[in-house]
C-alpha positions as a printed NumPy array, in Angstrom:
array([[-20.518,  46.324,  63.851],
       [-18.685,  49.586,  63.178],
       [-14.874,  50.546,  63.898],
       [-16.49 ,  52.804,  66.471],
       [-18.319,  50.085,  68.116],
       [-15.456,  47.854,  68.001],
       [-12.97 ,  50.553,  69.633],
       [-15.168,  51.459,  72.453],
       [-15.349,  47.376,  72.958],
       [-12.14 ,  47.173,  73.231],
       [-11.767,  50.329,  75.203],
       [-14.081,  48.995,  77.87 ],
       [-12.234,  45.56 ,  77.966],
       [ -9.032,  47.182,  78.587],
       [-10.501,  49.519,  81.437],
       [-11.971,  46.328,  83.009],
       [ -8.612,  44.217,  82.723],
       [ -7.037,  47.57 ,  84.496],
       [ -9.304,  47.196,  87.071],
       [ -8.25 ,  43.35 ,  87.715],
       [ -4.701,  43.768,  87.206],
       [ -4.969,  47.199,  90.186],
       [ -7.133,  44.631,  92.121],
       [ -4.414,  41.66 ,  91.846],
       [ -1.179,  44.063,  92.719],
       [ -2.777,  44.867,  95.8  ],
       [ -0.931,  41.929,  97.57 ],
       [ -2.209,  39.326, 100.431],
       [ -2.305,  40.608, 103.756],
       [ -2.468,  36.7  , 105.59 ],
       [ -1.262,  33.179, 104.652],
       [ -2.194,  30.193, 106.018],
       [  0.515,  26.801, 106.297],
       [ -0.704,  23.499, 104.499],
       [  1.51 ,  20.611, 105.355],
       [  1.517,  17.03 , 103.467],
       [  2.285,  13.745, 104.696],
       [  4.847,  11.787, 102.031],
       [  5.478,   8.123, 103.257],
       [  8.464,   5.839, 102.534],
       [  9.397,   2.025, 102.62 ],
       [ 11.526,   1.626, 106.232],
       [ 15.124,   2.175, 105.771],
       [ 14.684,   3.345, 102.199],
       [ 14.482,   7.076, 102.493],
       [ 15.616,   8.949,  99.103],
       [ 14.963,  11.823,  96.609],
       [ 13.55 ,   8.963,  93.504],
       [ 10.997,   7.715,  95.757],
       [ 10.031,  11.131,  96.929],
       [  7.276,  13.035,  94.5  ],
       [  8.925,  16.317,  95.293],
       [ 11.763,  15.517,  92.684],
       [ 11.   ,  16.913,  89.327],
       [ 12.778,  14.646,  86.254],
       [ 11.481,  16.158,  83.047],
       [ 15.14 ,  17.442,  82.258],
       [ 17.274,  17.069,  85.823],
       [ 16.832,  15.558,  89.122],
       [ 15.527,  19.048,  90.935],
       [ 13.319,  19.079,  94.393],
       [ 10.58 ,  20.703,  93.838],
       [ 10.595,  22.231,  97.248],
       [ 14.088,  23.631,  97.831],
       [ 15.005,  24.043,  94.003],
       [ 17.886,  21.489,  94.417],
       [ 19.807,  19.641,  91.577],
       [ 19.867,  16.349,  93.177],
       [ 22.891,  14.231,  91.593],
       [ 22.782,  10.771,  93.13 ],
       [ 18.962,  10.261,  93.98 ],
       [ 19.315,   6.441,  94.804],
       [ 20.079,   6.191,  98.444],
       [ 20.337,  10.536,  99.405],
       [ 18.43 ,  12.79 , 100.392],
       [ 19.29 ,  16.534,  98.962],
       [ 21.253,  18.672, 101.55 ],
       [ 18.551,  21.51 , 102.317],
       [ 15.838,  18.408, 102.222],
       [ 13.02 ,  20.039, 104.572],
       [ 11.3  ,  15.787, 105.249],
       [ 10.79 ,  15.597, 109.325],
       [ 11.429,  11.776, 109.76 ],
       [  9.451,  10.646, 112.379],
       [ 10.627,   7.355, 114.011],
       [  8.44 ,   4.846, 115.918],
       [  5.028,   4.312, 116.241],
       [  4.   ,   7.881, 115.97 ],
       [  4.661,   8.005, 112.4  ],
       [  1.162,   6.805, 111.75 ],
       [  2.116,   2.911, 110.611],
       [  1.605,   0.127, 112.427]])
């Protein structure tokens, strides 16, 4: 393979990543809401036993961004859980 051949290889690869990137920039014109359904142990509702809390280096919710400092018995202030109560929580 020549330099020549190799340029206009890479020439073409770069036009068609162009074309991608101009493609991806466009934006999204709809979004749809997926929800997910996190269950707890009764009366023990709190950040460590929720898998939204991220613990590589710090106690941070996933969700809201949060540094969580006492994750043992709290929940984080801008926590977005809807606790349902009763039997319509889907437990028997």
């Amino acid at each position: 393979m020549t330099q020549r051949d190799t340029q206009t290889l890479i020439t073409k690869h770069t036009a068609t990543m162009m074309k991608k990137v101009k493609t991806m920039t466009k934006g999204t014109t709809e979004y749809v809401k997926a929800t997910v359904d996190i269950y707890f142990e009764k009366d023990h509702i709190s950040c460590s036993l929720c898998p939204l809390l991220e613990t590589y280096s710090r106690n941070q919710c996933r969700r809201t961004g949060e540094y969580i400092v006492d994750t043992r018995y709290t929940v984080g202030r801008w926590c977005p859980l809807q606790i349902q109560e009763g039997e319509e929580n889907g437990i028997l």
